[in-house]
C-alpha positions in Angstrom: -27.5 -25.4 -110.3 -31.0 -26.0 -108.7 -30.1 -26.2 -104.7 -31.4 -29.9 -102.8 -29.8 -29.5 -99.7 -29.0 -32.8 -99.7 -25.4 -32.9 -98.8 -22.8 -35.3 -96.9 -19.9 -35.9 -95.1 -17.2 -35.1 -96.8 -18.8 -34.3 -99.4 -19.0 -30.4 -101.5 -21.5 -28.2 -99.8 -24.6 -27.0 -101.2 -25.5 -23.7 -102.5 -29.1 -22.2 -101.8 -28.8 -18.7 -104.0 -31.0 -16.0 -103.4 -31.4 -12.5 -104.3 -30.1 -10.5 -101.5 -28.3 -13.9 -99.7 -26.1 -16.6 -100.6 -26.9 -19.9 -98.4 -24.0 -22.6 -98.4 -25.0 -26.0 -96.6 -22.1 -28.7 -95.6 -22.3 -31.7 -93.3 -19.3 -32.4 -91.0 -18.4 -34.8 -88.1 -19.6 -38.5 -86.9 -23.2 -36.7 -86.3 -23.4 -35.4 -89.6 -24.6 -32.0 -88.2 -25.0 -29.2 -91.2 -23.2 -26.3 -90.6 -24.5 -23.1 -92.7 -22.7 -20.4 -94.1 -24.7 -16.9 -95.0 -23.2 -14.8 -96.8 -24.7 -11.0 -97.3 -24.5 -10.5 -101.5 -24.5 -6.6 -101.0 -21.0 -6.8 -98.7 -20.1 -9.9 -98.4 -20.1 -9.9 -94.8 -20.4 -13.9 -93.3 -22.5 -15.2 -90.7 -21.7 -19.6 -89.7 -24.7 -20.8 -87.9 -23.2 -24.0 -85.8 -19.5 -24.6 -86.1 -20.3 -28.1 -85.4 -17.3 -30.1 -86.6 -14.2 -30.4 -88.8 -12.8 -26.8 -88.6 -10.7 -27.6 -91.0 -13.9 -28.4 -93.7 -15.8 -24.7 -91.8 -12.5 -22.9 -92.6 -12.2 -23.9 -95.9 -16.2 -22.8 -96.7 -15.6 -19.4 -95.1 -12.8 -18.9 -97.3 -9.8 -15.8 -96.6 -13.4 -13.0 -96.2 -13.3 -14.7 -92.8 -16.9 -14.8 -91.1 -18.3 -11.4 -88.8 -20.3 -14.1 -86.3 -20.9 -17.6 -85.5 -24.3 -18.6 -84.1 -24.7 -21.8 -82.1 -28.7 -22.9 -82.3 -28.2 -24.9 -78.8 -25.9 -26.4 -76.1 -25.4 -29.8 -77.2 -21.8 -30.4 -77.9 -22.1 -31.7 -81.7 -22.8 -28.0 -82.2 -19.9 -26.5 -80.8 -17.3 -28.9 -81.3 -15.5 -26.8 -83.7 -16.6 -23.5 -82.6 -13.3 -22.6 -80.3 -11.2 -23.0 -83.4 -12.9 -21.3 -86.1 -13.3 -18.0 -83.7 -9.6 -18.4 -83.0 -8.9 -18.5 -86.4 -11.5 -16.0 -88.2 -11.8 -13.4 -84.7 -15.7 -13.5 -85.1 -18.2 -12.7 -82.6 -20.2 -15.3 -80.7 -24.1 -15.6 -80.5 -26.3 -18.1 -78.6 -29.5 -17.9 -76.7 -29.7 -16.9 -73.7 -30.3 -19.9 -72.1 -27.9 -22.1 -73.6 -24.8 -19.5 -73.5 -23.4 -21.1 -69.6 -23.7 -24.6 -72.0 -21.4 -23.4 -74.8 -17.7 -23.6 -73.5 -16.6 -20.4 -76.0 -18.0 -17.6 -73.8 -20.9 -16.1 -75.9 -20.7 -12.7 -76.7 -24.4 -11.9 -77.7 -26.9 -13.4 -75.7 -30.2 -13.7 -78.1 -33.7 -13.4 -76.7 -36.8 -14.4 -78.2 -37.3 -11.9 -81.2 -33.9 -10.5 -81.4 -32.6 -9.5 -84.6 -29.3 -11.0 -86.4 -27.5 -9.3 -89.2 -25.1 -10.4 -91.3 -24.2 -7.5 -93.8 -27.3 -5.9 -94.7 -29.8 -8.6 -94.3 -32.0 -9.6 -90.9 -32.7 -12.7 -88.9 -35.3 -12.8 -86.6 -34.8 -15.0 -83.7 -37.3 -17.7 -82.4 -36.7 -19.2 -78.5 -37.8 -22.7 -78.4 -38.2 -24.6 -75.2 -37.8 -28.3 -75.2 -34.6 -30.4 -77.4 -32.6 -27.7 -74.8 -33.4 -25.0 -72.7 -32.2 -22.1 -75.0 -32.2 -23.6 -78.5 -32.8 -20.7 -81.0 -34.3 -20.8 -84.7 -33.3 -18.1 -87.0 -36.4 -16.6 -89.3 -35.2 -15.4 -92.9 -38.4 -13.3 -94.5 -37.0 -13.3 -97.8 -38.5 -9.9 -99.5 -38.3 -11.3 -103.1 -39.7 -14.5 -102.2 -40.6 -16.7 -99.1 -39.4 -17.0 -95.9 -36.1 -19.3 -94.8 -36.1 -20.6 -91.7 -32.7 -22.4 -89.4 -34.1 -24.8 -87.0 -31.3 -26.1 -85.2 -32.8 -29.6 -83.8 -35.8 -28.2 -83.1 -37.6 -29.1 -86.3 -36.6 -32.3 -89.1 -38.8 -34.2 -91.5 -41.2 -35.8 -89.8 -41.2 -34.1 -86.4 -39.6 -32.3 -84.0 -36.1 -32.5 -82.2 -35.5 -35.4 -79.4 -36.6 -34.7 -76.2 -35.6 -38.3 -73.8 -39.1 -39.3 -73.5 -40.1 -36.5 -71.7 -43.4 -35.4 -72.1 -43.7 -32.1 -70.9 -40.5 -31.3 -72.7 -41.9 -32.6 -75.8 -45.3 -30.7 -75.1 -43.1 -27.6 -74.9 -41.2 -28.2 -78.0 -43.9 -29.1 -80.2 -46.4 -26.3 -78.5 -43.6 -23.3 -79.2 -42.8 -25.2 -82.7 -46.1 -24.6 -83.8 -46.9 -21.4 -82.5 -43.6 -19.6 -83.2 -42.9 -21.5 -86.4 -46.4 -23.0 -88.1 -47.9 -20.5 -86.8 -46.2 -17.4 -88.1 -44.6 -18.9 -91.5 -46.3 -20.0 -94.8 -45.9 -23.2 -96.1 -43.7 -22.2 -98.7 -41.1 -21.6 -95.9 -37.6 -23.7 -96.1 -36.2 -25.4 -93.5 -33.0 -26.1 -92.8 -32.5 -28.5 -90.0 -29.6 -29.5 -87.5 -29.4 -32.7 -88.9 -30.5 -34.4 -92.3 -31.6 -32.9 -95.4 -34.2 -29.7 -95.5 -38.1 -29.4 -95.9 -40.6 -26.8 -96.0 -43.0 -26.2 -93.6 -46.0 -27.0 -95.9 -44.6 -30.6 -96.3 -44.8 -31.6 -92.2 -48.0 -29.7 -91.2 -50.4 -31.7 -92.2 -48.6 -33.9 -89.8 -48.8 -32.0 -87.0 -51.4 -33.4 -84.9 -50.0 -36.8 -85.5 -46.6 -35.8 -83.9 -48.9 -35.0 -81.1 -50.5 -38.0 -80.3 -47.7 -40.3 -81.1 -45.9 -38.4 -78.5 -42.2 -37.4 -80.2 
């Protein structure tokens, strides 16, 4: 079935299928935050990127392979709130950025920096720091080599602009400079996005929109 990411609460996931990487996309709790299950096709090893809610729903996703890690894109507690349960239950390793980890109740067991790589089975992440929605919110870069690149924003990065940052405008400068630079700058726009929150894009869709997000202000 052609993959939408257009999924909700309580609803089935999602299932982006690529060659070397199987992509499952569910929305859980009152924030409808999407939760994102990677799954390596050459060892099935399992990666969850924000156990945000409902570890009941997560659980049932990861199935009995269990998951190897859990990565939590920022502090903010609708990204965590199931996190303490699924690593009791599945034993998996924790990752956050740097800067976020003392935000994230479950101690962090891998504290990612700017460029760092993630692996799940045999495929790599890059991670991208991004100053702004939170101190240490991290976006994970797929560069798909049989196609185009994937990219996990956390709530950095929606349709239509970036992540919330309370009227502040040098957060918001920061945000939107690092978005850009890190992100537009260094992806195609045949990238996907998968966002925090909402359904996905790609990045050719919001740049021409760019400079408006700029002068509007968030």
């Amino acid at each position: 079935m052609t993959y939408s990411g257009a999924v909700e609460v309580g609803g089935p996931a999602d299932v982006h299928e690529l060659a070397d990487l199987m992509i499952s996309k569910v929305a859980v709790g009152p924030m409808n935050n999407n939760a994102y299950l990677l799954r390596c096709r050459a060892t099935d090893e399992q990666l969850l990127i924000d156990a945000a809610a409902e570890p009941h729903t997560l659980l049932a996703l990861i199935g009995d392979s269990g998951i190897a890690s859990v990565v939590t894109t920022h502090q903010h507690p609708d990204h965590w709130g199931a996190l303490a349960e699924v690593v009791a239950a599945t034993g998996a390793r924790t990752l956050a950025g740097r800067f976020d980890a003392e935000g994230i109740p479950v101690p962090t067991d891998v504290l990612v920096e700017d460029r760092d790589t993630v692996r799940v089975g045999r495929v790599e992440l890059t991670a991208r720091h991004l100053v702004g929605h939170t101190p240490g919110s991290i976006a994970l870069v797929y560069d798909d080599p049989h196609g185009h690149a994937h990219v996990f924003t956390g709530d950095c990065l929606f349709p239509g602009g970036v992540g919330n940052t309370h009227d502040d405008p040098k957060a918001f400068a920061n945000l939107l400079d690092d978005v850009e630079t890190k992100i537009f700058g260094a992806l195609p726009d045949e990238t996907w996005v998968y966002p925090g929150h909402g359904n996905d894009t790609t990045l050719g869709a919001e740049r021409p929109h760019l400079a408006e997000w700029r002068e509007r202000g968030w």
